[in-house]
Each structure stands twice: as structure tokens, then as C-alpha cells.
C-alpha positions in Angstrom: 142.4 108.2 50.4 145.9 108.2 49.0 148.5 109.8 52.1 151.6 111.7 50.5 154.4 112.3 53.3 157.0 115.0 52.2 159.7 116.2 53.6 160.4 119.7 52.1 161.5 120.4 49.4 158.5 118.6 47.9 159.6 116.2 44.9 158.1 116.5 41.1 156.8 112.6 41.7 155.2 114.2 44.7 152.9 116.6 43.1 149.2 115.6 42.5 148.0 115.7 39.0 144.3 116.3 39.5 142.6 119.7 40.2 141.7 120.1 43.5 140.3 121.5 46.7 142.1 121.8 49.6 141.9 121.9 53.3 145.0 123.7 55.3 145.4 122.9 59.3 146.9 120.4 61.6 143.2 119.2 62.5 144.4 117.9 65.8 141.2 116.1 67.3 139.3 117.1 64.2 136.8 118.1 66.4 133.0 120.3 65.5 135.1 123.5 64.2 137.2 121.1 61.8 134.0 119.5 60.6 132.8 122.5 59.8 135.8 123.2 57.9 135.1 119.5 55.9 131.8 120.0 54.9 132.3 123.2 53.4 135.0 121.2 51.3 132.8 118.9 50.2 130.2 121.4 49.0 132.7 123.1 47.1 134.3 120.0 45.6 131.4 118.6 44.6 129.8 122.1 43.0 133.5 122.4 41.1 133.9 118.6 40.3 137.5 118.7 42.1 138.8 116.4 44.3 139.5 116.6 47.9 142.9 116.9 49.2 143.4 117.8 53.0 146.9 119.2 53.9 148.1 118.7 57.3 151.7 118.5 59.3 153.4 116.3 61.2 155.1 116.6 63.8 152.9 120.1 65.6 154.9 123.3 64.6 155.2 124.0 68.2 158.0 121.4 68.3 159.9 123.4 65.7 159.0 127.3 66.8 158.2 126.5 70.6 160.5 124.2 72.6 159.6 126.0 75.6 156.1 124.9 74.9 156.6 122.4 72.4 153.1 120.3 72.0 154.4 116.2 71.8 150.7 114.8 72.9 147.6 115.1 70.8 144.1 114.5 70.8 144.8 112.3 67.6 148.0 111.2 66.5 148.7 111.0 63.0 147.2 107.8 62.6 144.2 108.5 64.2 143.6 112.0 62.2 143.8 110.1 58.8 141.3 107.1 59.5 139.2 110.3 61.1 139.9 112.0 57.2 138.8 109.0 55.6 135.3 109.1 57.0 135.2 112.4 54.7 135.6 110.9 51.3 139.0 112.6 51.3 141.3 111.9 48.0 144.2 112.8 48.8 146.0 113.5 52.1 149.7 115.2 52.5 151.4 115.0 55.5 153.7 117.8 55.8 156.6 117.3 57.8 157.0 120.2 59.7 161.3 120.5 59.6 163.6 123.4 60.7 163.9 123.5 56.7 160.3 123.6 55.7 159.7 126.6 59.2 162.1 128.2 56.6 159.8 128.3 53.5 158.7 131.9 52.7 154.9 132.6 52.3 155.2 133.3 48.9 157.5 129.7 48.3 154.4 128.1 50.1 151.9 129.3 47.9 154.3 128.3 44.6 155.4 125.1 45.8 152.8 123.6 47.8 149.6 124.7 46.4 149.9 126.1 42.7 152.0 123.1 41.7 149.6 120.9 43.4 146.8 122.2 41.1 145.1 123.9 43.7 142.0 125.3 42.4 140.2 126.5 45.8 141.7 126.9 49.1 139.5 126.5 52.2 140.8 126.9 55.8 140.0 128.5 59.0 140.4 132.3 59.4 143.4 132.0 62.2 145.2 129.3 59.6 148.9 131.4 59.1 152.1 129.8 56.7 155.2 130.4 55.9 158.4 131.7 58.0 157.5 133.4 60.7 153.1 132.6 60.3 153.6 135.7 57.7 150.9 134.0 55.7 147.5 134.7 56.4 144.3 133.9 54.9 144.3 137.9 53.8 147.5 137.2 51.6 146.2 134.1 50.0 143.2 136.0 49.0 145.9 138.0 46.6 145.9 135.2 44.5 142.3 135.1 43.8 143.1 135.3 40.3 145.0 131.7 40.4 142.3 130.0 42.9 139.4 130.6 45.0 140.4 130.9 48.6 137.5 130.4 51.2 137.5 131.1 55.2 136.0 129.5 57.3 134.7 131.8 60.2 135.0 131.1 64.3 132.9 128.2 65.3 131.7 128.4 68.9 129.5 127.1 71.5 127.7 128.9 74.0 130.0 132.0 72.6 133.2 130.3 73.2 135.4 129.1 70.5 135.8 125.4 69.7 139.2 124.8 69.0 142.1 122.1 70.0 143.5 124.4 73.0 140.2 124.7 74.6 139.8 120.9 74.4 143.2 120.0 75.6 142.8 122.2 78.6 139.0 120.8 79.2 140.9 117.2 79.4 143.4 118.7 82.1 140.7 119.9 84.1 138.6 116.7 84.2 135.7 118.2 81.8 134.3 115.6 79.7 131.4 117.2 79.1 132.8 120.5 77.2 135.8 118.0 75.5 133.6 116.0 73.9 130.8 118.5 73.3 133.6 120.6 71.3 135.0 117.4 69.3 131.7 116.2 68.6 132.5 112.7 69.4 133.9 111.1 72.7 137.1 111.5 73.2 139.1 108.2 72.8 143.0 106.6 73.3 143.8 103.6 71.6 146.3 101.0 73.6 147.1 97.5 74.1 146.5 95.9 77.7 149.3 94.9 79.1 150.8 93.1 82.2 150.3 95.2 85.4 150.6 94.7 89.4 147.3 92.2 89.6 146.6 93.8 93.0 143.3 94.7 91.4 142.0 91.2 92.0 143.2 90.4 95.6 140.5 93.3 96.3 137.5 92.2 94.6 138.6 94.8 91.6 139.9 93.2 88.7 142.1 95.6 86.0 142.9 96.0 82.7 146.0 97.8 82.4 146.0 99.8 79.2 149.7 101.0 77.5 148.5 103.9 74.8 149.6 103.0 71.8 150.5 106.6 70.4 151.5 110.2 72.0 147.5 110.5 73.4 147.1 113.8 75.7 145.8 111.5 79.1 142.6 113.5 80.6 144.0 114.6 84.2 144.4 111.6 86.7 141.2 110.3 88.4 138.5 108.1 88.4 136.4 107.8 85.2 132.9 106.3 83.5 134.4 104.5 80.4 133.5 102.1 77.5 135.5 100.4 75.6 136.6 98.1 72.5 138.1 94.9 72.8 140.1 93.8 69.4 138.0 93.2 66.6 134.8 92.9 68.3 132.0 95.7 68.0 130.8 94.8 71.4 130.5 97.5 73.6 132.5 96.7 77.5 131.7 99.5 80.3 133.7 99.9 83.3 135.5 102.7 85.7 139.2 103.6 85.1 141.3 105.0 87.3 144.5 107.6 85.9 147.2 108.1 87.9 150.1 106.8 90.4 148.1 104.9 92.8 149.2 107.0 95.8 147.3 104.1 98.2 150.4 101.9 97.4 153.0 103.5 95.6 154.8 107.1 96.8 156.8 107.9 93.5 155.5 105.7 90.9 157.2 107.3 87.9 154.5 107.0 85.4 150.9 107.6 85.3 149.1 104.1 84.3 145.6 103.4 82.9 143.4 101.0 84.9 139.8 99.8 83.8 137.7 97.5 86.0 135.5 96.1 83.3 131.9 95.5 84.4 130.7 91.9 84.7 134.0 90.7 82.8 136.4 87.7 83.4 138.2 86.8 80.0 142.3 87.0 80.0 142.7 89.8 77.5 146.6 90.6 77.7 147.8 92.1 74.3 144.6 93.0 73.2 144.5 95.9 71.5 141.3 98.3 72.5 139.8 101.6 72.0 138.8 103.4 75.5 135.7 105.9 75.1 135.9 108.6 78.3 132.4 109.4 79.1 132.1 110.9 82.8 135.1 112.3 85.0 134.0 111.0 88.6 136.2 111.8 91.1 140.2 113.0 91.9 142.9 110.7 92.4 143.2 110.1 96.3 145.3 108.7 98.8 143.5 106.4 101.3 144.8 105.2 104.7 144.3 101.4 103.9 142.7 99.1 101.7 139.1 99.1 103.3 138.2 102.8 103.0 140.1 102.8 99.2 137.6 99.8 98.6 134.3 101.0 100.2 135.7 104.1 97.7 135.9 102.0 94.3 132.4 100.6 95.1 130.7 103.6 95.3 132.8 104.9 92.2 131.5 101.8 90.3 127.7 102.0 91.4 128.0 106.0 89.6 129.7 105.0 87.0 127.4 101.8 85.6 124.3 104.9 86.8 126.3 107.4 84.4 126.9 104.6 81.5 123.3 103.6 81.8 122.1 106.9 81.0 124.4 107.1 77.9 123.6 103.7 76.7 119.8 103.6 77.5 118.4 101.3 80.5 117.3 98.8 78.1 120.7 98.2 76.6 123.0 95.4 78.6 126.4 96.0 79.9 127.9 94.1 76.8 126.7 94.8 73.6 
């Protein structure tokens, strides 16, 4: 997949020189609703022998039209978004960067500069997908132009009569559900990070921690006790454990920031500066505050005894804690 980054105004050298069909959105998660959008991309493509181009922006518009409510975290950062993309045979990639300058591009400028001269011969995006200054653009204007391309929507996907989209999933994550996050993305949701050097108060208590610094602007799921897996380097192998999100209230009354924690199950390597991949599987429990170390203990132990019960059911009984 070759990525194009362009700050508006989009160069000549910029422009791709094969006919194509393209996918509009930011994709943030790419979760079952994008998919749906990918596939029908591919089916096209490959019935018009075009390639595939995706076109997405970076950073989310809301940072530009929404500072009130400016979104800085995501499901998938850029990074994560375009090895997601590559799973889809994509061709091309362009990573829009959403300026004040290019919130300024007219509707009618969009459709000139960023899809005609791109050789767009069918468009395909979701049916709430808006361009241009001010969202004027709709998927109702670009159907106007169905003399110079073939523009197809893609309708609601939902389950269980509810909308899959990237809002729903964020707030899912806030609330501690796993289960309708990840049934919406279609995968389980994951962070990427690097374990790092933390308090080591884990092991004085029989519960050893890896510490993990995200490596990118991941939305955290709200702080608590969790059923994870997890990715060590460049091993496939499989690690479960229970993390903990939060401030450690037990011990700390204003710890600034909220830290990642995993006790990996039946684990005693040094892994500092690892980098890892964290799978959240089950949300177990709130953060708590508890009046000594004993009753925060007797607490982990029972959260660790559900979460290797959770895991197992994931995994399958027959399939060891390390694989």
C-alpha cells in the first residue's frame, strides 16, 4: 500500500495516475460498519478493474471545527488504521491533513481537487460521510456528478438495531463494556505500548506488574480491573493476565496520571522496553480504594481466579496460559 500525506493544497507530484476506487472517512477503529464499507470497495474494484485507494484525515476534524470537543484519542491512531488498511489489499492510501486551510476547501474545490484529479472513477462511502467548508458536502451532492464517476453509499450498519459507529464504541470503552466495543469493531479492542519502569510494589505483594506506556494517543477503556492478553515483542505467543487502569487510590491520593498495570499469569522474565500489544477481553470490576494491603490483596486474588475463568473461556480449556 503506497501512503500519500498532503497538506492542502495537494501537489501535481501528489496526484495518483491510475484509475481508481475510493473510500471517504476517517475510519477511526475501522470497526464492522467500516468493513462493510471495504468490502463493497473491493467488489467494485475488482468488477471495474480499478484500484483501491482509501482516503482518510489526520488529525480528527473535531480538532479543527470543535475545540470545545476536540477528539485527541482514538481507537486507532494513524499508524494503527493503515497496517488495519493493509489487511484490505488497499493501493493507495492518502492521509489528508485536516488544516484550518483545507476546513476551508469548498465542496465543489473537494470534488475538483481531491477526487477528479485523482482519477476517481467510483466513489464509495457511508451515507452520513459530509466534505467541504462547513460538512456542505453530502453524499446527495456527489451523486450530481454521476456523469464523471459512480458514487456508491453505503447504508447504516447496526446490531441489535443500534448503529455501529466510532462514537458508540468510544462511549462503550468509557462505560467498561467490552462486550458491545468489540462486538461493534469486530475484533478486540487493543493499545500498543512499551513496558516501562514502574513503582515495583506489585512484587512485595505476591503481584508482580508490567507497567505499560501506550505508545500512541489510544482512548484508555475507563479505569478498573480487566481480563487481558497480550503480545510480547516479536513473539506470537499468546500471555494472559489481569490489568488494573487507574491511580491506585490504595497508595496514592492524587497520582496525576492514569497507568496501565498487567500481572501476567505464570510469568517471571524482565521484559522492560518491550514493546507489546494488550487485547482487553472482560471489564471485571471498578477501581477501588481499600483500607490496607490485606483486603486490596484478598481483592486481586479473587480478580485473578475470574479473570484466568474468563480467558479460559475465550481461549478454550485445552489451550495453556502461554501459547
Amino acid at each position: 500500500m503506497e501512503v500519500i500525506e498532503i497538506t492542502h493544497p495537494i501537489q501535481p507530484e501528489q496526484y495518483i495516475q491510475d484509475d481508481i476506487a475510493i473510500a471517504l472517512g476517517f475510519f477511526d477503529g475501522l470497526h464492522r460498519g467500516h468493513q462493510a464499507l471495504m468490502n463493497k470497495l473491493d467488489e467494485v474494484a475488482k468488477a471495474r478493474h480499478l484500484k483501491k485507494a482509501v482516503m482518510t484525515f489526520d488529525p480528527h476534524p473535531s480538532v479543527v471545527l470543535n475545540p470545545k470537543q476536540k477528539r485527541t484519542t482514538y481507537l486507532t491512531p494513524l499508524d494503527d488504521k493503515l497496517n488495519l488498511l493493509r489487511q484490505y489489499d488497499i493501493d493507495y492510501c492518502l492521509v489528508v491533513n485536516f488544516s484550518s486551510r483545507f476546513a476551508e476547501v469548498s465542496s465543489e474545490a473537494f470534488v475538483k481537487d481531491y477526487l477528479l484529479k485523482n482519477r476517481a472513477q467510483v466513489i464509495v462511502a457511508g451515507f452520513d460521510f459530509t466534505f467541504g467548508k462547513y460538512g456542505k458536502g453530502n453524499m446527495a451532492m456527489l451523486q450530481e456528478y454521476r456523469d464523471l464517476f459512480e458514487c456508491i453509499t453505503v447504508g447504516k450498519q447496526d446490531i441489535d438495531n443500534e448503529k455501529i459507529s466510532t462514537t458508540a464504541i468510544r462511549e462503550a470503552l468509557k462505560k467498561g463494556d467490552l462486550l458491545k466495543a468489540n462486538e461493534q469493531l469486530g475484533y478486540r479492542y487493543q493499545i500498543k505500548g512499551t513496558v516501562v519502569q514502574g513503582e515495583k510494589r506489585g512484587r512485595t505483594i505476591g503481584f508482580p506488574t508490567a507497567n505499560i506506556q501506550p505508545s500512541d494517543d489510544y482512548l484508555l477503556p475507563t479505569k478498573g480491573v480487566y481480563a487481558v492478553s497480550m503480545k510480547i515483542g516479536s513473539s506470537d505467543k499468546i500471555y494472559r493476565g489481569v490489568c488494573n487502569v487507574g491511580v491506585k487510590p490504595t497508595f496514592h491520593d492524587d497520582l496525576p496520571q492514569v497507568v496501565i498495570e498487567v500481572n501476567i499469569f505464570d510469568f517471571d522474565e524482565n521484559i522492560y522496553g518491550e514493546r507489546v500489544i494488550l487485547y482487553w477481553h472482560h471489564y471485571l470490576r471498578p477501581e477501588l480504594k481499600f483500607d490496607g494491603i490485606d483486603p486490596l490483596v484478598a481483592q486481586m486474588n479473587q480478580d485473578k481466579a475470574r479473570a484466568k475463568y474468563l480467558l479460559s473461556v475465550d481461549f478454550g480449556d485445552d489451550v495453556p496460559y502461554n501459547i
